[in-house]
N, C-alpha and C positions, 0 to 999 in steps of 0.2 A: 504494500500500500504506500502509494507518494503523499508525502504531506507538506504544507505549504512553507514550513521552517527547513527543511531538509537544501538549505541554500548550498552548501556544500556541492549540490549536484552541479549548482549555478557556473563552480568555478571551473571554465572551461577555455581561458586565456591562454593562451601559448606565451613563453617568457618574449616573443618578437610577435604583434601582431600591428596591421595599419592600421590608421586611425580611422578609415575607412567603416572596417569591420569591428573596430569598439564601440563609433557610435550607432554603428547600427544592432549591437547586440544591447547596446544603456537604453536607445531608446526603444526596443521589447520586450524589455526584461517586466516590465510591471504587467504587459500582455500575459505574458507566458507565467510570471505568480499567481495573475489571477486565475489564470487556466487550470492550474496547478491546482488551488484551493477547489476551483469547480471540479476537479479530476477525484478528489475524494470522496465527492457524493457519485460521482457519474461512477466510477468503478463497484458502488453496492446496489446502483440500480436494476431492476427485473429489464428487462429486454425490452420491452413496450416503452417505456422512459428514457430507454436507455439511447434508444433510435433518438428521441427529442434533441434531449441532450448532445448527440453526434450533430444534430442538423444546429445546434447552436453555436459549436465549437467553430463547423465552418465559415461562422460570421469573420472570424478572425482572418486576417492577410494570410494568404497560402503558406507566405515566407513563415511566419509566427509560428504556423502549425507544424512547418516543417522542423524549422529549430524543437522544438517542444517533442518532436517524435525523436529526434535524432539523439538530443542530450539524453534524452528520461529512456525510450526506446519503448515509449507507450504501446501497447498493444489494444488498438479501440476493437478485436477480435469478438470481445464480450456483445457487441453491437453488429448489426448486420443490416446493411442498406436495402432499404423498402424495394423490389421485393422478395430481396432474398432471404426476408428471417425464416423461412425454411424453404425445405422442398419440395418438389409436387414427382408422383412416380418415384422415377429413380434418381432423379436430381441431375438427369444431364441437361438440364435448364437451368439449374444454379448458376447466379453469378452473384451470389452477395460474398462480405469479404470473411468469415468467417475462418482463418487458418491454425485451427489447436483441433487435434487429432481428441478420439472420445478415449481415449489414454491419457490428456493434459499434455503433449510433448505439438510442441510447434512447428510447424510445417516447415520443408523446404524452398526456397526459390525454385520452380518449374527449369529456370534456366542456369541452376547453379551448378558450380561445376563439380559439386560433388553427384549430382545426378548425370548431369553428361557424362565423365567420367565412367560410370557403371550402366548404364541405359541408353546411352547417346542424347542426341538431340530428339527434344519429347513434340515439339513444335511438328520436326517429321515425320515421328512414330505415329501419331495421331493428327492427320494433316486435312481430315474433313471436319475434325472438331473445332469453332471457332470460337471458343471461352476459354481458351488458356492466355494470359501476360505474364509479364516476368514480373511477375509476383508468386506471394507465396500461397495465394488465395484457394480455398477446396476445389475443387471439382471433379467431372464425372466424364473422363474424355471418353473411356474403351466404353461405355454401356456396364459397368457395372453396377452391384444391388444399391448402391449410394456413391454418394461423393469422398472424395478419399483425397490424398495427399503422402510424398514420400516424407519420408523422417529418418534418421541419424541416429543407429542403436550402435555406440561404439562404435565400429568402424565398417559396421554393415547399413546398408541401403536396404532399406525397408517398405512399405506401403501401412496406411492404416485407415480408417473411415476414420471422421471427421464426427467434430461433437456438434449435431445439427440436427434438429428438431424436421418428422418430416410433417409436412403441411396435412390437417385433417382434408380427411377425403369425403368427398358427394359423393353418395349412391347415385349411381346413372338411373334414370328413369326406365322403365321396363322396355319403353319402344325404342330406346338408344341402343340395348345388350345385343351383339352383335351385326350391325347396321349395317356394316362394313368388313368385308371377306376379304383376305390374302395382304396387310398391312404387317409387315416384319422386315428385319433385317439379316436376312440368312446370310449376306456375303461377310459380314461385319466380323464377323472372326476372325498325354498326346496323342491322336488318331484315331476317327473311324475310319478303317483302311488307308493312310495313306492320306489323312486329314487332321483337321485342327481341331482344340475345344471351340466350343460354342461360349456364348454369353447372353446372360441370364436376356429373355424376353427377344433373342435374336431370331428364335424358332417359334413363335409364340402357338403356331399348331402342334407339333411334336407331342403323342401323347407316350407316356410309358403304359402299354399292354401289360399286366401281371395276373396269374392264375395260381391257384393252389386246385386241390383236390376238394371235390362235394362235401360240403360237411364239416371239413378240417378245421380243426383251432391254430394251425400252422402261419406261419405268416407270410404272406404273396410274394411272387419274385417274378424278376421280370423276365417277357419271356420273347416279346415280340413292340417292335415301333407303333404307332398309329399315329394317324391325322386326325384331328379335329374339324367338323364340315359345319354345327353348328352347333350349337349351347347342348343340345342332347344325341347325336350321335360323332361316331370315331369310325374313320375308313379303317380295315387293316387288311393283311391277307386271310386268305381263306384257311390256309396250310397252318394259322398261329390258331386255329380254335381246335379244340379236343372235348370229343365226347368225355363226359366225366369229370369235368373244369369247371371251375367257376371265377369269374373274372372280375378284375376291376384297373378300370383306368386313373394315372395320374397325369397332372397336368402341370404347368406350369415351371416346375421345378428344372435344374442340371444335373443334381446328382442322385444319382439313385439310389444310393446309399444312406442318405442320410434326410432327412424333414426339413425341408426349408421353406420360409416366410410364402414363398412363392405358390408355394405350393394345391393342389385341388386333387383331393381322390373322390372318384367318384365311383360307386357299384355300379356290373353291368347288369340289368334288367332280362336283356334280351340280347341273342345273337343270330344273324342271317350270314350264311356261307351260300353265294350263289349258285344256283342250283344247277351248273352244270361245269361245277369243279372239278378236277378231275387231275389224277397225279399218273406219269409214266415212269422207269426207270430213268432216263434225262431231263425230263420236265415237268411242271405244274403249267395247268391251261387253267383260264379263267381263276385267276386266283387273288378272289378279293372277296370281303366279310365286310357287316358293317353291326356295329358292338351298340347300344339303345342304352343310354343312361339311365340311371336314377334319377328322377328327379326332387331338387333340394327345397329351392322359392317357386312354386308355380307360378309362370310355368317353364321354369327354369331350371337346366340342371349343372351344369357349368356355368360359371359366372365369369365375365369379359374383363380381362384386367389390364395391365401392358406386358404380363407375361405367358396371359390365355387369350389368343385369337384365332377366329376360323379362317382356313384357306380357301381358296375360291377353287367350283369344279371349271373345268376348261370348257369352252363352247366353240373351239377350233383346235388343231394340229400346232405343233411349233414345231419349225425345219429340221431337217438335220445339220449337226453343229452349233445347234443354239447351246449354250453354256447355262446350265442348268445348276441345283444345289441338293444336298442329300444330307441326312442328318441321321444320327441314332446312336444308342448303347450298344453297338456290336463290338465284334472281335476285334481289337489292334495290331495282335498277330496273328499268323497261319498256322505258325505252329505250336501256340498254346493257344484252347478255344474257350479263353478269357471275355467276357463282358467287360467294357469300359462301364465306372462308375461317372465319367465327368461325360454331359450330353456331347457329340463331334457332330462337326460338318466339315463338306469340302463340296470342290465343284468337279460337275462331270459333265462330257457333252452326248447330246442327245447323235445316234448311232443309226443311221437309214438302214430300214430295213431290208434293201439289198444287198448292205455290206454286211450286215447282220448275220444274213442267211446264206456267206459263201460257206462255200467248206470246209477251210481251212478253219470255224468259229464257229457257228450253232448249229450251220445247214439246214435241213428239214426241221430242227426242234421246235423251230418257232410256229408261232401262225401269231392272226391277226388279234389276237388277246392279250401278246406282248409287245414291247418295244425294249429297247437296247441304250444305254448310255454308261460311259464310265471315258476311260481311256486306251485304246488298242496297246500302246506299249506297257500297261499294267502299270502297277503301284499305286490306284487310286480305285477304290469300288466298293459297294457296302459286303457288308461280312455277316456269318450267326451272331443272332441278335437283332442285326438292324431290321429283319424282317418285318413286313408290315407298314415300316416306315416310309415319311415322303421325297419323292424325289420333285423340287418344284422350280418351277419356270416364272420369271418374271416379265411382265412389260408393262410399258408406263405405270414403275412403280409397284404394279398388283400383281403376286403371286398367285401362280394359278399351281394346283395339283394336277400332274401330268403323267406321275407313274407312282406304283406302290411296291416296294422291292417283294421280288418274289423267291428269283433262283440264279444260280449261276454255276462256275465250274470254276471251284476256289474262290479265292480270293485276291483279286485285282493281280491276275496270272493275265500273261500277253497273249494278245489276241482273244481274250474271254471275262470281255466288259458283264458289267452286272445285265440284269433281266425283269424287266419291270412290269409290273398288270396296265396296261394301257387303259387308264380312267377315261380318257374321251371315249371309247367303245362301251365301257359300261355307265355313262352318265344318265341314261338312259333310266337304268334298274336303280341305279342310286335316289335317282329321285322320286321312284314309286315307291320305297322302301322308307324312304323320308317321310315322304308327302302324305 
């Protein structure tokens, strides 16, 4: 706490200074005591006050205040300029100045060189985000679950969220809860096959599939991906449902492992495997299911958040080689048939079905039930696990669901791209199924 006799701070003459700069520090020295004395009340005020008081201090000449930070090294942090005394979502709209991590330890400079140093240049790392200055101020560049800032543990570089209130939330009106289909950031992202982690609300359809046994007091696991199409159904494939199961979808969440804030489990009610599914020794045909919520608010059973949103069905083809996005808890290696607990995506391109269907790659196994995307030279494709999951196609902006991982021959092996249920052929049953 600064108090207004602590003059001692005051003495800050150099034993050679101009005369220049002494009368300019004699005549703001009574500015900055009295600031000083206002600085004792303003540092026990509650935050609603505290904003005032911030808007009073700036009455003073910029120069005044600047000396008065520089000597004292005031942190007006306790204050946060209207309107960022909190934040809305996940805070990658914050721009108030708020820099003390919810530890008490003080943020870094963004462009300090103890951050370059170990991360490089953050300005480039994060080069579509436009609230970062070279300050030390919170924010939320990558999409994570808040606003955060690095810090200085010894001689390690760290990350931490920030101590900031987030803004009470409105209940959406019943006619807003899912208005708007296919709104995410799938490209904004170690590995599903040969891919990266996700971030929170980056996949906001992504459902995790999980079943146990009829009955069981056991606890669910995950077993297969799905989409979310609207507040009460989940696309998946056909091949993730088992007589004798009983299922339930999560939502919202990355890690699978663990309950997060994010999070939506919802029981399934009911499930349709299309009725003319059908498995060979190389293939699954038709292979798509569609999983029937619980519902929690009628008439609602999924609730629309920034980290549950529905994907749009497709009402046209998208080329071959459009560059598409895939997401899920699958395998990250081939040779252990490990589940990822952190959600992945990566990008894959859509695969003409004539190259598809040479020889030397699926041949005959296809028909017009599937489609093809990944990469011919391998190392990128989904894997056990990601099944069910989506693989989705953007433009202007809107994500559309365009394949549902089905099958393949390995994992992201050359020349034997992933195998997708082609939702534009089944748009059709989807929506009689819905409707």
């Amino acid at each position: 706490m600064l108090h207004p006799n602590n003059y001692n701070h005051l003495q800050i003459i150099p034993q050679i200074i101009s005369l220049t700069t002494l009368y300019f520090l004699l005549s703001n020295i009574m500015k900055v005591t009295v600031l000083l004395f206002e600085y004792n009340m303003f540092a026990t005020l509650p935050t609603s006050d505290c904003v005032t008081y911030l808007a009073h201090f700036q009455h003073m000449t910029s120069r005044s205040f600047q000396i008065l930070n520089q000597i004292h090294k005031i942190s007006f942090s306790c204050c946060v300029t209207v309107p960022g005394d909190c934040y809305v979502q996940n805070g990658e709209t914050y721009r108030g100045m708020v820099s003390i991590t919810q530890h008490g330890e003080e943020c870094l400079d963004w462009h300090s060189y103890f951050v370059l140093a170990r991360v490089g240049n953050v300005f480039r790392r994060f080069p579509e985000f436009d609230g970062l200055e070279k300050n030390n101020h919170c924010r939320n560049p990558d999409g994570d679950l808040r606003p955060w800032c690095y810090v200085r543990r010894r001689r390690r570089l760290v990350y931490d969220y920030c101590k900031i209130e987030k803004c009470p939330e409105v209940t959406p009106s019943p006619t807003s809860q899912f208005s708007q289909c296919g709104v995410g950031r799938p490209k904004r992202a170690s590995r599903i096959y040969g891919g990266t982690k996700a971030f929170p609300g980056s996949n906001p359809w992504q459902a995790s599939v999980q079943s146990r046994s009829s009955g069981s007091s056991l606890p669910f696991e995950h077993i297969c991906g799905g989409i979310l199409l609207s507040s009460c159904w989940v696309l998946t494939a056909g091949h993730c449902i088992i007589q004798g199961k009983e299922y339930q979808v999560v939502l919202g969440g990355i890690n699978i492992l663990k309950e997060e804030d994010m999070d939506q489990t919802l029981p399934v009610t009911n499930t349709y495997i299309h009725e003319n599914y059908s498995e060979t020794p190389v293939s699954v045909h038709n292979d798509i299911a569609l999983l029937k919520l619980n519902i929690t608010e009628s008439p609602y059973c999924a609730k629309e958040t920034p980290f549950v949103k529905a994907a749009c069905l497709p009402d046209e083809p998208f080329p071959a080689g459009k560059e598409c996005v895939i997401s899920g808890w699958g395998a990250t290696e081939t040779r252990i048939i490990l589940y990822s607990s952190h959600l992945m995506n990566t990008n894959v391109f859509l695969i003409s079905d004539k190259k598809c269907k040479a020889p030397h790659i699926y041949a005959s196994a296809l028909d017009d039930s599937m489609l093809c995307a990944g990469v011919l030279e391998g190392g990128i494709d989904a894997c056990q696990g990601d099944s069910g999951g989506p693989l989705v196609c953007e433009t202007n902006g809107t994500y559309y669901i365009t394949g549902v991982v089905s099958w393949g021959d390995g994992c992201g092996q050359q020349n034997k791209p992933g195998v997708y249920a082609n939702v534009l052929k089944f748009r059709d049953w989807i929506l009689n199924k819905i409707n």
